[in-house]
Every structure is written in structure tokens, then in C-alpha cells.
TILUM-629329 format. One record per residue (C-alpha): residue number from 1; residue in three letters; z, x, y. Coordinates in Angstrom, 3 decimals. Each point is the difference from the previous one (the first is absolute). Layout:
n = NUM	res = ALA	z = Z	x = X	y = Y
...
END
This chain:
n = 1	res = UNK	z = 97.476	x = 133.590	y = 162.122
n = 2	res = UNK	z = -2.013	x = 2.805	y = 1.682
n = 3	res = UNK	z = 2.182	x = 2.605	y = -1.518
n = 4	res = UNK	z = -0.734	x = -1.433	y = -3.253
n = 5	res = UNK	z = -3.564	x = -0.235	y = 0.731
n = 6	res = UNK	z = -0.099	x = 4.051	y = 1.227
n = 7	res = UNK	z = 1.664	x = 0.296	y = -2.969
n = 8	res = UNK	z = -2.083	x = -1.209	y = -2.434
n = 9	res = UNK	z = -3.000	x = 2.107	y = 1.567
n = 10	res = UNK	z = 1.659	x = 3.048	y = 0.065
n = 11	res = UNK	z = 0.764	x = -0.157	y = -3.654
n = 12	res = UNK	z = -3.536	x = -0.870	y = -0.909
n = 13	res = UNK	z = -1.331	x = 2.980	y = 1.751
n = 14	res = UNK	z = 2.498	x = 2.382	y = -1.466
n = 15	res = UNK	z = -0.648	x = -1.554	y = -3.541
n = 16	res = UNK	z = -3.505	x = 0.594	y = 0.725
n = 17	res = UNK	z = -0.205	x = 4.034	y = 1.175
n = 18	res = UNK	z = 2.378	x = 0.168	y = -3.005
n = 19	res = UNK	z = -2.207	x = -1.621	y = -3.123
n = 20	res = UNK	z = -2.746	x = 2.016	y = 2.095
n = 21	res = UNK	z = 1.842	x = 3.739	y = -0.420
n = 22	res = UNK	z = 0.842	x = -1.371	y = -3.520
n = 23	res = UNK	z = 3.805	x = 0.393	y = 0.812
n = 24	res = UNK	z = 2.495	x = -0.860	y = -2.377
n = 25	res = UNK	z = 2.649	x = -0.773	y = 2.853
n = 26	res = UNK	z = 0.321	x = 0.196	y = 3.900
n = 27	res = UNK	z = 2.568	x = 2.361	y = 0.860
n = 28	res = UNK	z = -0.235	x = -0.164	y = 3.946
n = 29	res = UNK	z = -1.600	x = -1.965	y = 2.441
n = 30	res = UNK	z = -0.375	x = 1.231	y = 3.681
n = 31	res = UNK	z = -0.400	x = -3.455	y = 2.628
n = 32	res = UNK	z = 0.036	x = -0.336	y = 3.633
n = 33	res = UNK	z = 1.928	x = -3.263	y = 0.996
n = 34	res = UNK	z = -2.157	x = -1.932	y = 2.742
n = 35	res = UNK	z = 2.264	x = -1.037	y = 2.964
n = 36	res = UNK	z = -0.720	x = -3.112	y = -0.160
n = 37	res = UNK	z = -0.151	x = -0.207	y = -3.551
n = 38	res = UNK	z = 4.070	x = -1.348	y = 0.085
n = 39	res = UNK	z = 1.274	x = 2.895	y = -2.145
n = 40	res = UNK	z = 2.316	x = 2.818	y = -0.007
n = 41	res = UNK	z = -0.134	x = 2.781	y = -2.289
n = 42	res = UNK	z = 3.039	x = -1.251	y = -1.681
n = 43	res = UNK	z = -0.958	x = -3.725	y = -0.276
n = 44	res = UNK	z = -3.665	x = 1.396	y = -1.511
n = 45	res = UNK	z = 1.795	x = 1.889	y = -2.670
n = 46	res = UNK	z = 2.293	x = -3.332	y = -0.937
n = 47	res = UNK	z = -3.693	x = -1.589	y = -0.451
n = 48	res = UNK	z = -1.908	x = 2.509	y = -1.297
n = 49	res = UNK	z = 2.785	x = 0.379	y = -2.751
n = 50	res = UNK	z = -0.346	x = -3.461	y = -0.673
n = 51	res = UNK	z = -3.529	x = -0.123	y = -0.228
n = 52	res = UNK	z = -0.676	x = 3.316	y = -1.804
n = 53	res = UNK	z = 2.055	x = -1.356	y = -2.721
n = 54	res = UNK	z = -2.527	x = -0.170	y = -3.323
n = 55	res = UNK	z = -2.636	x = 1.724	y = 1.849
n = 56	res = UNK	z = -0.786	x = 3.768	y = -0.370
n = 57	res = UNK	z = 1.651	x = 0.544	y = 3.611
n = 58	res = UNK	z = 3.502	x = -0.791	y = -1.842
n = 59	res = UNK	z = 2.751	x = 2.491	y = 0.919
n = 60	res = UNK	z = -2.623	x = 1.914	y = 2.319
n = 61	res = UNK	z = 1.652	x = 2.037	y = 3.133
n = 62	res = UNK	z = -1.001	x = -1.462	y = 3.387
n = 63	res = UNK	z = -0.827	x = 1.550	y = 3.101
n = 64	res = UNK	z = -0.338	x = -2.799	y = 2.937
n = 65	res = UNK	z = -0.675	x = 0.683	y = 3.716
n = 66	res = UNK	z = 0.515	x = -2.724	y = 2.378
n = 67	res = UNK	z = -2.718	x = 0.403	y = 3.087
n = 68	res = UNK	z = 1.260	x = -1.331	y = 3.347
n = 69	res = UNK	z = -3.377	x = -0.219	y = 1.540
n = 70	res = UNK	z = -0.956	x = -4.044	y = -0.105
n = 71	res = UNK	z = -3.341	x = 0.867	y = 1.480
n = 72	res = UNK	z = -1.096	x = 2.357	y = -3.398
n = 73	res = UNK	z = -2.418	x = -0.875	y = -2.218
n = 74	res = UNK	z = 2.213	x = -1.792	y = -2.879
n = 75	res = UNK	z = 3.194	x = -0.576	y = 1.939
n = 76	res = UNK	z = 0.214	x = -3.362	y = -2.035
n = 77	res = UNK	z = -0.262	x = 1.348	y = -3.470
n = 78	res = UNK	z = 1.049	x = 3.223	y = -2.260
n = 79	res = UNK	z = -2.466	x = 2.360	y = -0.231
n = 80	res = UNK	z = 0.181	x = 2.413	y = -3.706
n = 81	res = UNK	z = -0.319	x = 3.065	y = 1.266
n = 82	res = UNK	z = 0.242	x = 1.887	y = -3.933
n = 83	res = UNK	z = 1.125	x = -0.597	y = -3.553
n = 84	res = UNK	z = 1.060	x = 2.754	y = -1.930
n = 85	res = UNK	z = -0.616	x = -0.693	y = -4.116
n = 86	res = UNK	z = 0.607	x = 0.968	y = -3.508
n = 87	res = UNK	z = -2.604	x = 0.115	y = -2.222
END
């Protein structure tokens, strides 16, 4: 469930510095992975994938860090670093 949740935030954000650029699409997203936020970079992508699908983010490259430091501001979440966009 909090995966979903982190999820759900992170595409509303990236949907919303999109519509603000006036992109067309998303073509790469830059994210730090918390380290508490229970992901890897690979098991983001699976998710991202899944919930990029319909959005502008669709298809979009990834870039995901995973911090190590639990004490960091944000260790329990994924921080967007940067989208890259068409417009």
C-alpha cells in the first residue's frame, strides 16, 4: 500500500510540471529512491511502468537512485529530481 500511495504522488507531480511546461509527453524522469521508501530501482521501474501507463510519462526513460542514508530528509519516499519533455 505505501508503494502505491508514493506512487500515486509521484505521478501527480510529474503530470503537473508537465501540463505546466505545456509538454506533449514525458520522456525522462530523474528520482532518488528513499531508503526506507521499500524500493529498488528495478521494482520502481515495474511500478512506474504500470502507473505511467495512459499518462504523459508513458514509455518515458527512468533514471532512479536508491539513497542508503535512513537518517536523510525523504528516506521514506521518492523524491523527482527532473522531467525531461516534448512539447
Amino acid at each position: 500500500m505505501h508503494e502505491r500511495v508514493l506512487m500515486d504522488d509521484l505521478m501527480r507531480e510529474i503530470d503537473s510540471r508537465a501540463r505546466a511546461e505545456g509538454a506533449t509527453r514525458v520522456t525522462r524522469i530523474t528520482v532518488k529512491l528513499g531508503a526506507l521508501s521499500h524500493f529498488t530501482p528495478g521494482h520502481f521501474l515495474e511500478h512506474f511502468e504500470d502507473a505511467s501507463r495512459g499518462t504523459l510519462a508513458e514509455g518515458a526513460e527512468v533514471e532512479a537512485e536508491l539513497r542508503t542514508d535512513p537518517t536523510e530528509e525523504g528516506a521514506q519516499g521518492v523524491i523527482l529530481e527532473s522531467i525531461d519533455v516534448e512539447v
